[in-house]
C-alpha positions as CSV (number, residue, x, y, z in Angstrom):
1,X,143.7,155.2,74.6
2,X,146.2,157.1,76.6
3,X,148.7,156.9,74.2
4,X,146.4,158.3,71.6
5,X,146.2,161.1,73.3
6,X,149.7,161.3,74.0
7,X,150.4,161.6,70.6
8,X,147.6,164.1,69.9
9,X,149.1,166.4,72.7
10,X,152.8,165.6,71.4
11,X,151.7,166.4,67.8
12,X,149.5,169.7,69.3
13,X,152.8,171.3,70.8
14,X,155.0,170.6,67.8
15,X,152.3,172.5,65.6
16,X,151.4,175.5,67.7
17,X,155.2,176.3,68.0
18,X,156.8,177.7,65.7
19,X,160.2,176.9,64.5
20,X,161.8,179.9,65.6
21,X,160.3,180.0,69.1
22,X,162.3,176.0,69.3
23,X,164.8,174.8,67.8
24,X,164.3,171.8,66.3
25,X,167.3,169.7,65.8
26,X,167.0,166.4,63.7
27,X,168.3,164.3,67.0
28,X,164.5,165.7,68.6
29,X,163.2,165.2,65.3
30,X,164.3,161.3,65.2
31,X,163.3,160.9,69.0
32,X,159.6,162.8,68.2
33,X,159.2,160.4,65.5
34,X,160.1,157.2,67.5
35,X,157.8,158.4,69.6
36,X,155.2,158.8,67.8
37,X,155.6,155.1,65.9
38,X,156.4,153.4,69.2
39,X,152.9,155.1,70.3
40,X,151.2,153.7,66.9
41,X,152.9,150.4,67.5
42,X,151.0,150.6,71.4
43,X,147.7,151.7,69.8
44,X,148.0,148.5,66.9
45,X,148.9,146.4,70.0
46,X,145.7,147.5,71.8
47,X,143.4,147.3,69.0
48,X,144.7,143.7,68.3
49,X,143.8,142.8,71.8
50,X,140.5,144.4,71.5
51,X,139.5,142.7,69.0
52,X,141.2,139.2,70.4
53,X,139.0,140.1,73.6
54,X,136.1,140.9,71.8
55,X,136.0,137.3,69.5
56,X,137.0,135.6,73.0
57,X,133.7,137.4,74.1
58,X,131.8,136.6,71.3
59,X,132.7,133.0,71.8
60,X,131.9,132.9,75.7
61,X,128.8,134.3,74.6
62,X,128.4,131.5,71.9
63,X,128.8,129.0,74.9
64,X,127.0,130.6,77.4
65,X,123.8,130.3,75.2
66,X,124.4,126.7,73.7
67,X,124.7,126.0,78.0
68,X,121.9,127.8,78.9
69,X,119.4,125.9,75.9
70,X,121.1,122.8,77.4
71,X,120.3,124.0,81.0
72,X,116.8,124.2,79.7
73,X,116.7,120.9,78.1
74,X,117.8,119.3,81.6
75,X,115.0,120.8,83.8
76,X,112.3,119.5,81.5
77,X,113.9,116.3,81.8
78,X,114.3,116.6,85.8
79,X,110.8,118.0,85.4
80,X,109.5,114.9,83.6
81,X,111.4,112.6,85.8
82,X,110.0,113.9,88.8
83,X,105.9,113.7,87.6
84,X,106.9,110.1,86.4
85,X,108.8,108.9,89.9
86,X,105.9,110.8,91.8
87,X,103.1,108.4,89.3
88,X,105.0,105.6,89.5
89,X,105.2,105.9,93.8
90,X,101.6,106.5,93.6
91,X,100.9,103.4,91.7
92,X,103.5,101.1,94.0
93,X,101.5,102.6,97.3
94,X,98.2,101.5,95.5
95,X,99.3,97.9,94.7
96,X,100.9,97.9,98.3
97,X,97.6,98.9,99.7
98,X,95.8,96.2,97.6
99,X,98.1,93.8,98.6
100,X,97.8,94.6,102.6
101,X,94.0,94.3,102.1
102,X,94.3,90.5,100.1
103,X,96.3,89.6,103.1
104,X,94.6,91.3,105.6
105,X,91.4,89.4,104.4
106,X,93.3,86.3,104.1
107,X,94.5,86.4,107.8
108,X,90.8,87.0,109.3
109,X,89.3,84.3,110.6
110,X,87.3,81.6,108.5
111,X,83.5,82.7,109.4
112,X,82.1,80.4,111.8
113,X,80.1,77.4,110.3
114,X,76.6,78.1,111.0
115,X,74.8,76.7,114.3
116,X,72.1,73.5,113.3
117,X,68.6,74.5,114.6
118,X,68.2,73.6,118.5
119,X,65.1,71.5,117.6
120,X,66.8,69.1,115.3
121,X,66.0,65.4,116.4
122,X,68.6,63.0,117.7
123,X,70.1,60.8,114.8
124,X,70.2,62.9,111.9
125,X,72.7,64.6,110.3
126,X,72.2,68.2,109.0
127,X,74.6,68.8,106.1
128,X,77.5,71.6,105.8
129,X,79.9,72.6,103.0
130,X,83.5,72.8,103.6
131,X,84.6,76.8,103.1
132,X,88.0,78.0,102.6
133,X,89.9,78.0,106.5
134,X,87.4,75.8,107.7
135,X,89.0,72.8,110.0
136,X,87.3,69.9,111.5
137,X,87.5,71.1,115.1
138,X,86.2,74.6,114.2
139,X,83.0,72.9,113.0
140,X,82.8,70.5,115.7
141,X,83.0,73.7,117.8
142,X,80.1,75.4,116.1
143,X,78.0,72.5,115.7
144,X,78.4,71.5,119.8
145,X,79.8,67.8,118.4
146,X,83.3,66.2,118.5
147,X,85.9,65.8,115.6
148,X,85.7,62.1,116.1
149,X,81.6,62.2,115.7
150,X,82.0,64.1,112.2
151,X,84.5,61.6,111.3
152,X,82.6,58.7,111.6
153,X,80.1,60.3,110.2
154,X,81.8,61.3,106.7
155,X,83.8,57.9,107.1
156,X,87.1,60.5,107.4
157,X,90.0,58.9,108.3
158,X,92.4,62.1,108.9
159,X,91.8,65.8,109.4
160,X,91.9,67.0,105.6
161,X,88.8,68.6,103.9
162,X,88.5,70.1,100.7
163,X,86.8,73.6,99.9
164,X,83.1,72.5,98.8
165,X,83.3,69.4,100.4
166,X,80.1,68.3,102.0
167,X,80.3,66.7,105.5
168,X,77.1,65.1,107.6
169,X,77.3,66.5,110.7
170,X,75.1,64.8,113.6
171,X,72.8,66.5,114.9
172,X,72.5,66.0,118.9
């Protein structure tokens, strides 16, 4: 730009004076003109690199967009990933939390076999079904008899019972 408006101001002076207020000799004639074309050659070199910056802008701006569609693409999947992690965690913590309660029921205690009726007579047996944790001395326990005595009761000869089994238990 400045050299366009060298060469304005170079070309103003040269037509406001006249040739008899200067002398122009063809040496300033030839060095005016190479002026004035090394000036153009400037200004063609500038526009060239205008327009070279310009496409290089153009481009950048090309990239910038296909990056920020790509950008965009990206946080919906982040976005998507994060709602499925956060329903899949919440789905682990509930079959954690069912899990905890099968073994949390499983580790309690077998319920205590119930107690015979105080008034039972000597010599009979009062029967009891086997349920799951139940062991020989935990129903000799509830029943106020020993192991041995249910043993020789149920003809048993080791400690083993099977769920739904049914077992005479004397009644004392």
């Amino acid at each position: 730009m400045r050299y366009l408006f060298l060469a304005w101001l170079f070309s103003a002076v040269v037509l406001t004076v006249s040739a008899q207020d200067i002398k122009v000799t063809p040496e300033m004639a030839r060095q005016g003109e190479a002026f004035i074309s090394s000036l153009k050659q400037r200004v063609t070199e500038d526009q060239d690199e205008n327009a070279r910056l310009a496409a290089a802008i153009n481009d950048l701006q090309r990239r910038l967009s296909a990056l920020e569609s790509s950008n965009q693409s990206l946080r919906q999947e982040v976005t998507a990933l994060k709602t499925q992690i956060a329903a899949d965690g919440e789905a682990r913590k509930n079959q954690l939390d069912r899990v905890e309660k099968v073994i949390r029921d499983s580790s309690k205690p077998p319920p205590a076999p119930p107690r015979p009726p105080s008034n039972a007579q000597s010599g009979t047996f009062e029967e009891y079904i086997v349920q799951q944790g139940a062991t020989l001395s935990a129903i000799a326990k509830a029943y106020g008899v020993t192991v041995d005595e249910i043993k020789k009761a149920n003809n048993l000869t080791n400690d083993n019972l099977r769920i739904g089994q049914k077992l005479l238990i004397p009644v004392k």
